[in-house]
KELOLUM-392183 format. One line per 4 residues: their letters; for each residue x, y, z of N, C-alpha, C, O, CB. Coordinates in nm, 2 decimals. Glycine has a CB too. Layout:
<rs>
A> X Y Z X Y Z X Y Z X Y Z X Y Z; ...
</rs>
This chain:
<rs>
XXXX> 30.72 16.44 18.59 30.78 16.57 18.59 30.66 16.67 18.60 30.55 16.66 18.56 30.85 16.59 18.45; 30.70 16.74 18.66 30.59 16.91 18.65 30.65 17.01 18.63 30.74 17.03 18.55 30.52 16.96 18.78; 30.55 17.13 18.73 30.62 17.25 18.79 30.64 17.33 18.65 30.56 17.41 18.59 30.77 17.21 18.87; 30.76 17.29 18.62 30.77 17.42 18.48 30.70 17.36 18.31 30.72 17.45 18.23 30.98 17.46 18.44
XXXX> 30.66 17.27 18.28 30.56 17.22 18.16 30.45 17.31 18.18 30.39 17.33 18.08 30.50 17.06 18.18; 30.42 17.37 18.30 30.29 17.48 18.26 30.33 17.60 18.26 30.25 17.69 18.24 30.17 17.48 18.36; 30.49 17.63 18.29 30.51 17.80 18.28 30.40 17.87 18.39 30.32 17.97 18.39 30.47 17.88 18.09; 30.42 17.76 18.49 30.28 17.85 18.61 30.19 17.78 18.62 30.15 17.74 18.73 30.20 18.01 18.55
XXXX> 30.12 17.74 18.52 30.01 17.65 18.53 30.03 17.50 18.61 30.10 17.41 18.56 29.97 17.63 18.38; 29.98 17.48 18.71 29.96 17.35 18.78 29.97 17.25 18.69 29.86 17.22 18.65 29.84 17.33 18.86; 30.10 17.16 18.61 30.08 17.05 18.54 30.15 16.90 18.60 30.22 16.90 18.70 30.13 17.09 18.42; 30.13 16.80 18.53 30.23 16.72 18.55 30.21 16.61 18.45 30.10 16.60 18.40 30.23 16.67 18.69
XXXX> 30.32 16.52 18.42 30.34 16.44 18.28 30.38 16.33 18.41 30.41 16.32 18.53 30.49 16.51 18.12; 30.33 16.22 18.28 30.42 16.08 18.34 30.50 16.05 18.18 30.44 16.07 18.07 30.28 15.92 18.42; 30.58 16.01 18.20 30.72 15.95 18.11 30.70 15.81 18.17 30.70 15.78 18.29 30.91 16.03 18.16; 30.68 15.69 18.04 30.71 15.56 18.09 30.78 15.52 17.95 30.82 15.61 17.87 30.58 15.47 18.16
XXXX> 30.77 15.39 17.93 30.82 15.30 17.82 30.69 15.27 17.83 30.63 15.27 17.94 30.93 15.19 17.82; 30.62 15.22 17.65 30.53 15.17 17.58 30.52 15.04 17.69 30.41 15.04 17.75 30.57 15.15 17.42; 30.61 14.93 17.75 30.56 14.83 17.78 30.55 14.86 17.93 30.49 14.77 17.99 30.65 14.71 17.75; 30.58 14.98 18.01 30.53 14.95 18.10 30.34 15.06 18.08 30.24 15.02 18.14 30.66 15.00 18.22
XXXX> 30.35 15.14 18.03 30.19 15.21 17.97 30.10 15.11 17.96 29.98 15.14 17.98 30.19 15.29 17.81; 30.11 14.96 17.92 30.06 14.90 17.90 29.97 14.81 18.01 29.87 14.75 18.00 30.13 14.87 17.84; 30.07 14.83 18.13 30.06 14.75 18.28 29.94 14.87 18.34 29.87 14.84 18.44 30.25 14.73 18.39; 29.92 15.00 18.29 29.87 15.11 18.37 29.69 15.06 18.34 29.65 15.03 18.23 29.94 15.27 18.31
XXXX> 29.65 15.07 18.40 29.46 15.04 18.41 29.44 15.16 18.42 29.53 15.25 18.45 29.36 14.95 18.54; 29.27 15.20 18.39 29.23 15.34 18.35 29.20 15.36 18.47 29.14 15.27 18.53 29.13 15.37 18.24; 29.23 15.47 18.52 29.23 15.56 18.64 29.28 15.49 18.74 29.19 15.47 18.82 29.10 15.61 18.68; 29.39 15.46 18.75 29.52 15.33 18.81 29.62 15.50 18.91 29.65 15.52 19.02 29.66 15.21 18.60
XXXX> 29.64 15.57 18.78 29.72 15.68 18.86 29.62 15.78 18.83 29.53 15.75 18.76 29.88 15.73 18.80; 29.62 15.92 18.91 29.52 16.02 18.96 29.65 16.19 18.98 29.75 16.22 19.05 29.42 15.93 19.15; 29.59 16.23 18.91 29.65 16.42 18.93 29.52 16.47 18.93 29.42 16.40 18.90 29.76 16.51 18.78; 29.51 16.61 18.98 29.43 16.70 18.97 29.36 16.79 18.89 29.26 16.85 18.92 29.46 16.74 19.02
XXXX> 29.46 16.79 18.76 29.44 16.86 18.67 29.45 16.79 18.50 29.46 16.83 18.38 29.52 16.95 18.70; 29.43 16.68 18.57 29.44 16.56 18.47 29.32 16.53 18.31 29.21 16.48 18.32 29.43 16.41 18.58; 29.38 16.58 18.21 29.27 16.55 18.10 29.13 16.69 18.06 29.05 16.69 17.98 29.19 16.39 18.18; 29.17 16.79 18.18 29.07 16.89 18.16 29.08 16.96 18.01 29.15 16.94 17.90 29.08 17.01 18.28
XXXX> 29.00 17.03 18.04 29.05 17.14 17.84 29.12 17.24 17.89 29.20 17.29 17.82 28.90 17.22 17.71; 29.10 17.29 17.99 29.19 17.39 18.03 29.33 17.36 18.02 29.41 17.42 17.95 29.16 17.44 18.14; 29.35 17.29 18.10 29.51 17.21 18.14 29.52 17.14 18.05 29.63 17.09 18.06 29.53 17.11 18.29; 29.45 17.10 17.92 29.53 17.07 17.77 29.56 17.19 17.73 29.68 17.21 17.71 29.45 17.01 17.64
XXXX> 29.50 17.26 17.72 29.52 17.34 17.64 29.64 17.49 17.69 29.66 17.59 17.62 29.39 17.37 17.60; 29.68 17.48 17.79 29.79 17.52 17.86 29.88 17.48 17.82 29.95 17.55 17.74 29.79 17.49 17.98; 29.92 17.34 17.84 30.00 17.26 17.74 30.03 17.26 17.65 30.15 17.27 17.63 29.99 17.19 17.72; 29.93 17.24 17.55 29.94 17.26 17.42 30.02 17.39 17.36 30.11 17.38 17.28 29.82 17.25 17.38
XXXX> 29.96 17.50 17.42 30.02 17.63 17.42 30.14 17.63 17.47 30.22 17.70 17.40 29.95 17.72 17.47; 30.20 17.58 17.56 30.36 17.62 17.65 30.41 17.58 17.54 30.46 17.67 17.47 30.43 17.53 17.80; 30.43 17.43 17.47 30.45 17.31 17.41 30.49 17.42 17.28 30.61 17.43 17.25 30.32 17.18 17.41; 30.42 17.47 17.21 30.38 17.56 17.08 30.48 17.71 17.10 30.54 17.75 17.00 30.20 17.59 17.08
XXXX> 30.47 17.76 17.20 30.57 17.86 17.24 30.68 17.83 17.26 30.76 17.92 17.22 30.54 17.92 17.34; 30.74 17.71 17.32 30.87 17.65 17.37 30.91 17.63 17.26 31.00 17.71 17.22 30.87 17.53 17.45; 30.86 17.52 17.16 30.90 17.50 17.06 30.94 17.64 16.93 31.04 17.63 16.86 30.79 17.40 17.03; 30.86 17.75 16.90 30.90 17.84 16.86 30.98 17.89 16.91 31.06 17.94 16.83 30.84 17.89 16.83
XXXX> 31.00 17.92 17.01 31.15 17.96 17.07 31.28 17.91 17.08 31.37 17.98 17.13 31.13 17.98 17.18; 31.29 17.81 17.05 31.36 17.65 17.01 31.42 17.70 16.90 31.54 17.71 16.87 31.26 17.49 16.98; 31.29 17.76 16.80 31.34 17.74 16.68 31.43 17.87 16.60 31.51 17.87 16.51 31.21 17.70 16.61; 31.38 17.97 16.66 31.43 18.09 16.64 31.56 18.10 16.76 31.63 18.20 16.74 31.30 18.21 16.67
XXXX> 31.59 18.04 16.85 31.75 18.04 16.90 31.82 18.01 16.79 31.90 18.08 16.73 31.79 17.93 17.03; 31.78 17.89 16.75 31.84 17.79 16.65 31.88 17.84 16.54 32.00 17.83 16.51 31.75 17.69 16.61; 31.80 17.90 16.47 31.84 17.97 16.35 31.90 18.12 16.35 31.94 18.17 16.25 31.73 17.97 16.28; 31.91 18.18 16.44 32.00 18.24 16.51 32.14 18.22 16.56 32.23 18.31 16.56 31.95 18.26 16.57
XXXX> 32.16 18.10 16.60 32.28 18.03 16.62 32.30 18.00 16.49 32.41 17.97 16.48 32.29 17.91 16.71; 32.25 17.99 16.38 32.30 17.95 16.23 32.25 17.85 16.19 32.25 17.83 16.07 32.43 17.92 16.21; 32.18 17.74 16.28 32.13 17.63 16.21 31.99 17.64 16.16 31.90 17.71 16.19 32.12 17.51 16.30; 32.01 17.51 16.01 31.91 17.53 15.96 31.78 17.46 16.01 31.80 17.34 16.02 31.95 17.51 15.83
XXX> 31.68 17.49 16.03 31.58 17.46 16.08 31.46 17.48 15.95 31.41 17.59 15.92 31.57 17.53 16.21; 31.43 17.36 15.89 31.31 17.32 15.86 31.12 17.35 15.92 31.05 17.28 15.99 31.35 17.21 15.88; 31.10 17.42 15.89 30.97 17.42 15.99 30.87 17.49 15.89 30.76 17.52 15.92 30.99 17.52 16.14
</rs>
């Protein structure tokens, strides 16, 4: 997946199952923006914003949200 995980920022995720992560060797697959601190921390931030915005729909719609 990419494209919108960075809100702009050049990202991309891989999604597998634990048993196939396992079959992967280190530096087996290759992105461009893979592992920097910038492009974590892009992430990290969308991830942190998405999620507060998640949370405040939510409890707005009425549900109770823990946080």
């Amino acid at each position: 997946m990419a494209k919108g995980i960075g809100n702009g920022f050049p990202l991309a995720a891989v999604v597998t199952t634990p048993e196939i992560a396992k079959s992967f060797q280190q530096a087996l697959h290759v992105n461009t923006f893979g592992g920097n601190p910038l492009a974590c921390a892009v992430a990290s931030t969308v991830l942190d914003v998405r999620n507060i915005a998640a949370i405040v729909f939510l409890r707005g719609a009425g549900v109770c949200v823990d946080r």
